[in-house]
C-alpha positions in Angstrom: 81.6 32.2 103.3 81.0 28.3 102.8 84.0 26.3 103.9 83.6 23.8 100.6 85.3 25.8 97.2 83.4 25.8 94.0 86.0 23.6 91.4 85.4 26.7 89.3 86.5 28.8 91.8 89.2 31.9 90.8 92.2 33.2 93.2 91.1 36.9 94.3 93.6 39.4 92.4 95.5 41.9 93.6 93.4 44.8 93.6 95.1 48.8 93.7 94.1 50.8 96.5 91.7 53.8 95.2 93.0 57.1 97.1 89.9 58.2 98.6 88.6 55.1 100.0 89.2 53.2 103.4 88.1 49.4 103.5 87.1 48.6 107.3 85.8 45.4 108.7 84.2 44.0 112.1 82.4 41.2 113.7 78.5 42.3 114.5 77.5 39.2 115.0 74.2 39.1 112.7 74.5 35.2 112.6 75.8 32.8 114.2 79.1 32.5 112.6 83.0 33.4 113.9 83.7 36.2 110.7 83.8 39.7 109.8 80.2 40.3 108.7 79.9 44.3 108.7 81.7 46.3 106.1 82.6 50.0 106.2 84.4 52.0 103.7 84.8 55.6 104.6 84.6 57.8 101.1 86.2 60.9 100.9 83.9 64.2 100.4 83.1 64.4 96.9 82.7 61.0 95.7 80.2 60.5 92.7 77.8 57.2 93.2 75.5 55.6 90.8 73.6 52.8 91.6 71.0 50.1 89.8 68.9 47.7 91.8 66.8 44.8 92.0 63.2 44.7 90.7 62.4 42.9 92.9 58.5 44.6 94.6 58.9 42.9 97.7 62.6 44.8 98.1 64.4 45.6 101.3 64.5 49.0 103.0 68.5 49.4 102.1 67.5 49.1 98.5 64.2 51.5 98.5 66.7 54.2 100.6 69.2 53.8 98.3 66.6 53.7 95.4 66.2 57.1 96.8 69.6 58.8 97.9 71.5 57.8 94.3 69.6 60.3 92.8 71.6 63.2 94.8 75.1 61.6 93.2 77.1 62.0 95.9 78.1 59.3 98.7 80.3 59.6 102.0 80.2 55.9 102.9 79.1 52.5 102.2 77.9 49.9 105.2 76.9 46.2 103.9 76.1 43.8 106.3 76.0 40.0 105.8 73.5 37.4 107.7 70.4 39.6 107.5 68.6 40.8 104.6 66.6 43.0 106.4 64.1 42.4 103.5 60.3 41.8 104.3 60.5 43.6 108.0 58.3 46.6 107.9 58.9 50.1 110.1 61.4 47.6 112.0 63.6 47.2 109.2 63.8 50.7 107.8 64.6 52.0 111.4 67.3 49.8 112.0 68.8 51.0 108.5 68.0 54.6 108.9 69.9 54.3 112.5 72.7 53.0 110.8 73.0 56.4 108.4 72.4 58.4 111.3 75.6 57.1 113.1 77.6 57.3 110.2 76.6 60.6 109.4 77.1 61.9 112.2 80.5 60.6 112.7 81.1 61.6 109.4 79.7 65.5 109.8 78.0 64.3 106.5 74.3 64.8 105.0 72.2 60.8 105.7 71.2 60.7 102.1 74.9 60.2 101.5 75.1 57.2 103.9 74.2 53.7 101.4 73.2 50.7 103.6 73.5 47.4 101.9 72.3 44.3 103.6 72.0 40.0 102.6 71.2 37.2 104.2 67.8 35.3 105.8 64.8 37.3 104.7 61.5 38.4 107.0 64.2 39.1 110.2 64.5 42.4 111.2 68.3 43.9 111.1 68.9 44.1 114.9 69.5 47.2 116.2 71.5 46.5 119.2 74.3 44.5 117.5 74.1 47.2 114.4 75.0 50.2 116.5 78.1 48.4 118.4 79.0 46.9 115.0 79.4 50.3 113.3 80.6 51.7 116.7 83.5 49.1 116.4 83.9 49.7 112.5 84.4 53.8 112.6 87.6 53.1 114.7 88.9 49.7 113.0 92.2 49.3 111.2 91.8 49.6 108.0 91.1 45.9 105.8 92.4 44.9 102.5 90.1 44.1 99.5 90.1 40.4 100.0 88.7 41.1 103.7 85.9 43.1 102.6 85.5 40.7 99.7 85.0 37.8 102.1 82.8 39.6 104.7 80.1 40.6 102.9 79.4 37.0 101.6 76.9 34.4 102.7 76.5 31.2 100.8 80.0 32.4 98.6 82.9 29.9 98.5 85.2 32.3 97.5 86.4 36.4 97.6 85.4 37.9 94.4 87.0 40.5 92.6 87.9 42.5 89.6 90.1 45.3 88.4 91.1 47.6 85.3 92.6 50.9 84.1 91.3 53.7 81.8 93.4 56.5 80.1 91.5 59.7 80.6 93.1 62.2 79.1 96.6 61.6 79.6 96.0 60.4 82.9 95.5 56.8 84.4 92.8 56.0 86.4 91.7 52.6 88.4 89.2 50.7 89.0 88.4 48.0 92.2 85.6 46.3 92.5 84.1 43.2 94.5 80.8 41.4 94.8 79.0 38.6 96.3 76.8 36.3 94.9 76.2 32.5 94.6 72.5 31.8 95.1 69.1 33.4 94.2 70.6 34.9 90.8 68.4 36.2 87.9 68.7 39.1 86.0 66.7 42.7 86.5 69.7 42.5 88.1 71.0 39.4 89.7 71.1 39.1 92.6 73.9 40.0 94.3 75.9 42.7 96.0 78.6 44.5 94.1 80.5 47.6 94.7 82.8 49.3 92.1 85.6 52.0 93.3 87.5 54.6 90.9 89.7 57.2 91.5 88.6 59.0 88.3 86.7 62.3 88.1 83.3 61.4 87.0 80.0 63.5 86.7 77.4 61.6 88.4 74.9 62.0 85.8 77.5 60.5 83.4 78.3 57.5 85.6 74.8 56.8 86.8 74.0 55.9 82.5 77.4 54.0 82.4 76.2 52.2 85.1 72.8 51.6 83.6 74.2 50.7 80.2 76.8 48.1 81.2 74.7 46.6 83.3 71.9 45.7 80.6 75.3 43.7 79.4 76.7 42.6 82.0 74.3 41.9 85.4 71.3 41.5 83.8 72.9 38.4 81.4 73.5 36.3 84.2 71.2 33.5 86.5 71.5 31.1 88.7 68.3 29.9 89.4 65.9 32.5 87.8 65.3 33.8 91.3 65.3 37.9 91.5 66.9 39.0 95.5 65.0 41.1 97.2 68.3 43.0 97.9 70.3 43.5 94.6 72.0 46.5 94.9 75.5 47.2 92.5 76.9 50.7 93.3 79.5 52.9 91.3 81.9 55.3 93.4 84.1 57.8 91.7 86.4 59.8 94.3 88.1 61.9 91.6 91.4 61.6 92.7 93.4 60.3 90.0 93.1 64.0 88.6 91.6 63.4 85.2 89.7 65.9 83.0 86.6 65.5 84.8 84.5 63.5 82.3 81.2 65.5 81.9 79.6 63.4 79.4 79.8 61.0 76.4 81.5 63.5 74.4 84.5 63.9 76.9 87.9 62.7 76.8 88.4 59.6 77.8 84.7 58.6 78.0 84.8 55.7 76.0 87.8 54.3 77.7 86.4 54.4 80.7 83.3 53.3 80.0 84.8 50.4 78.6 87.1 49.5 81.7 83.8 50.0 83.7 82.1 47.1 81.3 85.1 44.8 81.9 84.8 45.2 85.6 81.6 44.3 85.4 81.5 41.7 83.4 84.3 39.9 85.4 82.0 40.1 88.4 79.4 39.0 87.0 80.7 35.9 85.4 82.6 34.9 89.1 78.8 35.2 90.8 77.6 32.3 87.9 81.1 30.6 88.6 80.4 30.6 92.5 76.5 29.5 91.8 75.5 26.7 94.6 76.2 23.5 93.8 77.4 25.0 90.6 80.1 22.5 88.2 80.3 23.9 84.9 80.2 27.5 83.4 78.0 27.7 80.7 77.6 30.4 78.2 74.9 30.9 75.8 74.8 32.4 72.7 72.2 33.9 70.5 72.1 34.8 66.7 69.8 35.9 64.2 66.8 36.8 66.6 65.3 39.7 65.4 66.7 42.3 67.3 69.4 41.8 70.5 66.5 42.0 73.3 64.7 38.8 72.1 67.9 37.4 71.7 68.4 37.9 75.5 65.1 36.8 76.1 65.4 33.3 74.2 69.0 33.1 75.5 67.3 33.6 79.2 64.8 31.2 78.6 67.8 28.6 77.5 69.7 29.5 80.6 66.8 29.3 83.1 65.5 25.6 82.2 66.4 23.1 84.6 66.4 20.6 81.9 69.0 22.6 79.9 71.0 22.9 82.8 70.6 19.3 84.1 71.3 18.4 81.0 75.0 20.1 81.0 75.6 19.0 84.7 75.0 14.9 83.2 77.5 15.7 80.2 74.4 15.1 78.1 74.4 16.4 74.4 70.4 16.9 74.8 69.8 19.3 71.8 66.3 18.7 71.6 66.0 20.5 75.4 67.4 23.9 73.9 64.8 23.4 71.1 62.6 23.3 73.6 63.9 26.5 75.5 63.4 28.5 72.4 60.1 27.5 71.5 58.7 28.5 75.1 60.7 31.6 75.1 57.7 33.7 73.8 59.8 35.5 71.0 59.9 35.4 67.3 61.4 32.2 66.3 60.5 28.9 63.1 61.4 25.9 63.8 62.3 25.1 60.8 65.4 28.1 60.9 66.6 26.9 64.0 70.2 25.9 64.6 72.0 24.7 67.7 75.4 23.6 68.5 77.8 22.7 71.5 81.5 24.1 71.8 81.3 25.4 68.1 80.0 21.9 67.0 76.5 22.1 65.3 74.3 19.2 65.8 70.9 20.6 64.4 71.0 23.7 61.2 68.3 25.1 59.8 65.4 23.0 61.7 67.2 19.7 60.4 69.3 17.0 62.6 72.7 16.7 60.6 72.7 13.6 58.4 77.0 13.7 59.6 76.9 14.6 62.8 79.2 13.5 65.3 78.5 13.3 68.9 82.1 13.0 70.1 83.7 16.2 69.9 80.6 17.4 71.7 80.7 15.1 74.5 84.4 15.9 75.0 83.0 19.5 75.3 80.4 18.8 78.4 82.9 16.8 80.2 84.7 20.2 80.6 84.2 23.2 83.4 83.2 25.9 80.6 80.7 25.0 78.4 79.4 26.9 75.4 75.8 26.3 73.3 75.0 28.1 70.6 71.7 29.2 68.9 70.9 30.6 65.7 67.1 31.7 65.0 67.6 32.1 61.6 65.4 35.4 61.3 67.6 38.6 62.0 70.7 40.4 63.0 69.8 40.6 66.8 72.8 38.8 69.4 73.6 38.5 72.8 75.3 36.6 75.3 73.8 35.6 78.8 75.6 33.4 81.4 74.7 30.6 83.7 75.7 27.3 85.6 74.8 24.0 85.7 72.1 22.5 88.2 73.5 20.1 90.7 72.1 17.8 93.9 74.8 20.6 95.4 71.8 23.1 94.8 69.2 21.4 96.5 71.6 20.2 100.0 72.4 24.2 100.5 69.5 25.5 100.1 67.3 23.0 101.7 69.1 23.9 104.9 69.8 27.6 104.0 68.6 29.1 107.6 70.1 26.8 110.0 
């Protein structure tokens, strides 16, 4: 974790325990920093996992392996590890990782495939071996952590914990969900790039969570960047212990589905949007907002393209009411759009409608807008019923001085 805060920083919240996982964290000394940097959380036999991961092609063993061991929907326990990426080191790399699910599962009298193995950090260094088998010695016998410890260990470049909470009623009975993630640098979607992990205690088909998953995360994950840069290592996994005692949820027809789908979604979204608030260098929360595409993918696309341009987002970081840079965005967004529909607007203010600069408009309500943390532009392309919402930060010198130094 960096010792400077992001001014859009939030206080971590007090997350429930989930009954059927155990938080542990040690010191394995991937980098040369005095912190936790392993995480292991022990899952109880049972648990239901879903997963979606990075698009990346040039993707780390941990996320190819867990690519691979999702689609058995079951998981025992989780290991991140933060300094190392692991990504971009060959047979070296996958060993290291399979040696880690080895140990576990043996200590665990569980099957390998249901050992996950997340890792983040430098790429093109293999995961040492040495320091990864005392770490996860250390870690099967460590007390056991709260959230805001595992929260803070797996981080790198993060300046603060992250995490998110909510409750479903499943028929007649309340179940919880805890989640955390790290994220600050080298965010796009397909699917950000980040590391999040999402606990419930509800009873949850695997097959059933693994589309939840899928679904908010189109919403979600996949709305947010940083810098337009795809990690090699995204990984954002679902556990379901089945605890709580719920009517097990089968499928989108059973009770409670909905609800818990939608507490999933607002988990998910609150991660996501503290990754884009925790962006390096980041000053300002921006949110963009796209109507009237032609249907809601383009309007993802074009609100993408918007979110991705360093001109848009120096823009917003100088307080700079530059309209004509969102124009543009759109135009080079590759999606159906005329200029001479267009309309765009800051903080609810339109400047330009229908492909026209506003004969009234009045710059000072807008300029009041950019001189605050959470920023909003809008976008109508004037051609269809298509919407959506992606989010993003604003491009800072702070960008350039922590990544121009990222390895040292």
């Amino acid at each position: 974790m960096s010792d400077a805060v992001s001014p859009l920083a939030m206080p971590f919240p007090a997350l429930p325990p989930i009954a059927g996982v155990t938080l542990h964290t040690v010191r394995a000394g991937y980098k040369d920093w005095g912190r936790t940097d392993l995480t292991f959380v022990e899952l109880v036999e049972g648990t239901a996992v879903a997963g979606v991961f990075t698009r990346n092609v040039c993707c780390s063993s941990e996320v190819e392996l867990g690519r691979q061991n999702v689609a058995q929907g079951h998981a025992r326990a989780l290991v991140v590890n933060a300094g190392n990426s692991n990504a971009f080191t060959g047979y070296r790399g996958r060993e290291a990782v399979e040696a880690i699910m080895d140990q576990v599962a043996a200590h665990l009298h569980a099957p390998r495939e249901q050992v996950f193995v997340s890792s983040t950090g430098v790429i093109g260094v293999p995961l040492p071996k040495d320091k990864a088998r005392a770490g996860i010695e250390a870690a099967l016998t460590a007390p056991a952590a709260t959230w805001e410890e595992a929260a803070r260990t797996i981080g790198t470049t993060d300046t603060f914990p992250k995490g998110a909470t909510a409750t479903a009623l499943v028929g007649g009975t309340t179940v919880t969900l805890s989640a955390i993630i790290k994220g600050s640098g080298m965010i796009a979607p397909d699917m950000a790039t980040m590391l999040g992990y999402v606990f419930t205690d509800a009873d949850v088909a695997p097959a059933f969570l693994q589309r939840a998953l899928s679904a908010v995360n189109l919403r979600t994950f996949s709305c947010i960047t940083v810098d337009s840069d795809t990690s090699t290592s995204d990984t954002v996994l679902a556990f379901a212990t089945g605890k709580a005692g719920n009517p097990r949820i089968e499928d989108e027809n059973s009770p409670g589905a909905d609800a818990f789908a939608a507490a999933l979604e607002e988990v998910c979204r609150t991660l996501s949007h503290l990754v884009v608030k925790d962006g390096e260098g980041a000053q300002k929360f921006i949110a963009v907002t796209v109507t009237g595409a032609v249907d809601d993918a383009s309007a993802r696309r074009i609100g993408l393209s918007i979110a991705n341009s360093p001109l848009v987002k120096t823009a917003i970081a100088g307080e700079d009411a530059n309209w004509g840079r969102v124009v543009m965005a759109v135009g080079k967004a590759g999606e159906p759009a005329d200029r001479d529909r267009l309309s765009i607007g800051f903080g609810g203010t339109w400047a330009a409608r229908e492909g026209q600069p506003l004969a009234d408009y009045d710059e000072t309500p807008v300029a009041a807008h950019l001189k605050g943390r959470e920023i909003s532009i809008e976008v109508d392309i004037g051609l269809g019923e298509g919407r959506a919402t992606v989010w993003t930060c604003d491009l800072t010198h702070g960008y350039i001085e922590i990544n121009a130094d990222y390895r040292s």
